[in-house]
C-alpha positions in Angstrom: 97.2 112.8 61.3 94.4 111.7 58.9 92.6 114.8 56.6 89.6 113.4 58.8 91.1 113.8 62.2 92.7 117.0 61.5 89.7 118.8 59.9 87.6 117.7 63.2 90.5 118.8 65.2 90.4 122.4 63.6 86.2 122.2 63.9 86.5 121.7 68.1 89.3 124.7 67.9 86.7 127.0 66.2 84.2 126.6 69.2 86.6 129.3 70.3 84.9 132.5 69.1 88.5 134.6 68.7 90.0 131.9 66.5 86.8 131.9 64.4 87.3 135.6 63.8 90.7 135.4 63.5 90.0 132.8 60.5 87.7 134.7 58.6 89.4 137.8 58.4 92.2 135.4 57.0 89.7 134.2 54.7 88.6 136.8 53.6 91.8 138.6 53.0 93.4 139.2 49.5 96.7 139.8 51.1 98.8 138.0 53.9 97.9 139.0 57.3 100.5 139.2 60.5 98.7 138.7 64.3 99.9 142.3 64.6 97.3 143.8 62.3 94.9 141.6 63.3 95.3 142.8 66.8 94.9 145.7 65.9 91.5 144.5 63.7 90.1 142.9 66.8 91.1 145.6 69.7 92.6 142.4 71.3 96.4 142.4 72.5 99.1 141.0 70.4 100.0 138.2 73.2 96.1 137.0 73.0 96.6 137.0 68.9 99.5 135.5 68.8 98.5 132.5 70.4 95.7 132.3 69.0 97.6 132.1 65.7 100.1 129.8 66.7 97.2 127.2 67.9 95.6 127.4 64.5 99.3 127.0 62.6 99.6 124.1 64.8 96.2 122.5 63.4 96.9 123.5 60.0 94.5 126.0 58.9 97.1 128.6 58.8 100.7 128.7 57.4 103.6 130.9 57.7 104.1 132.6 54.1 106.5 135.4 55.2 108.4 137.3 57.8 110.4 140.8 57.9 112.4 142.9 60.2 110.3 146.0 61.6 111.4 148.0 64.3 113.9 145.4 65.6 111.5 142.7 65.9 110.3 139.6 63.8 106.8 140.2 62.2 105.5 137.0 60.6 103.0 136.8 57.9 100.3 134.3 57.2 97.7 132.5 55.1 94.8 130.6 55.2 96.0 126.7 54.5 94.2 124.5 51.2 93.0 122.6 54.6 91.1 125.4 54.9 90.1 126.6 51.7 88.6 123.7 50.5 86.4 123.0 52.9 83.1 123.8 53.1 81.9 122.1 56.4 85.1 124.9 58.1 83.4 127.9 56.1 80.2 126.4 57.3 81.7 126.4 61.1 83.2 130.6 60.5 79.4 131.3 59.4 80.6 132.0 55.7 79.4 131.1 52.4 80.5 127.4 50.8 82.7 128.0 48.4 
């Protein structure tokens, strides 16, 4: 998929007012972030989250930067991708500042 395609891909996704939130806090987080605590964040379940998450990892704004065992379960870590980051027309689109 062309940079083109995909960023415009990832603009029709953020019509979606959850995964817009859901990339800002991303954004705007020094440290790695699991759907877990964002679930927590947003009062939202973790099912809602999670898929949420997985639709942006599959357009590329997010990317899997860790995982670890807690409480017999799989919690995986992620990050804003440089898909994301440097673009200032997505920033634009999650009502943030360019840059």
């Amino acid at each position: 998929m062309a940079a083109r395609d995909a960023k415009q891909e990832l603009l029709d996704a953020l019509k979606h007012p959850l995964r817009r939130n859901l990339l800002r806090r991303y954004l705007e987080s020094k440290e790695k972030l699991s759907p877990r605590e964002l679930a927590e964040i947003e009062k939202q379940s973790l099912s809602l989250v999670s898929y949420h998450v997985r639709r942006l990892v599959k357009l590329g704004a997010l990317e899997l930067v860790d995982s670890r065992q807690v409480r017999g379960s799989l919690q995986h870590f992620y990050r804003p991708t440089a898909l994301v980051k440097s673009s200032p027309l997505i920033r634009v689109a999650l009502g943030m500042r360019k840059g």
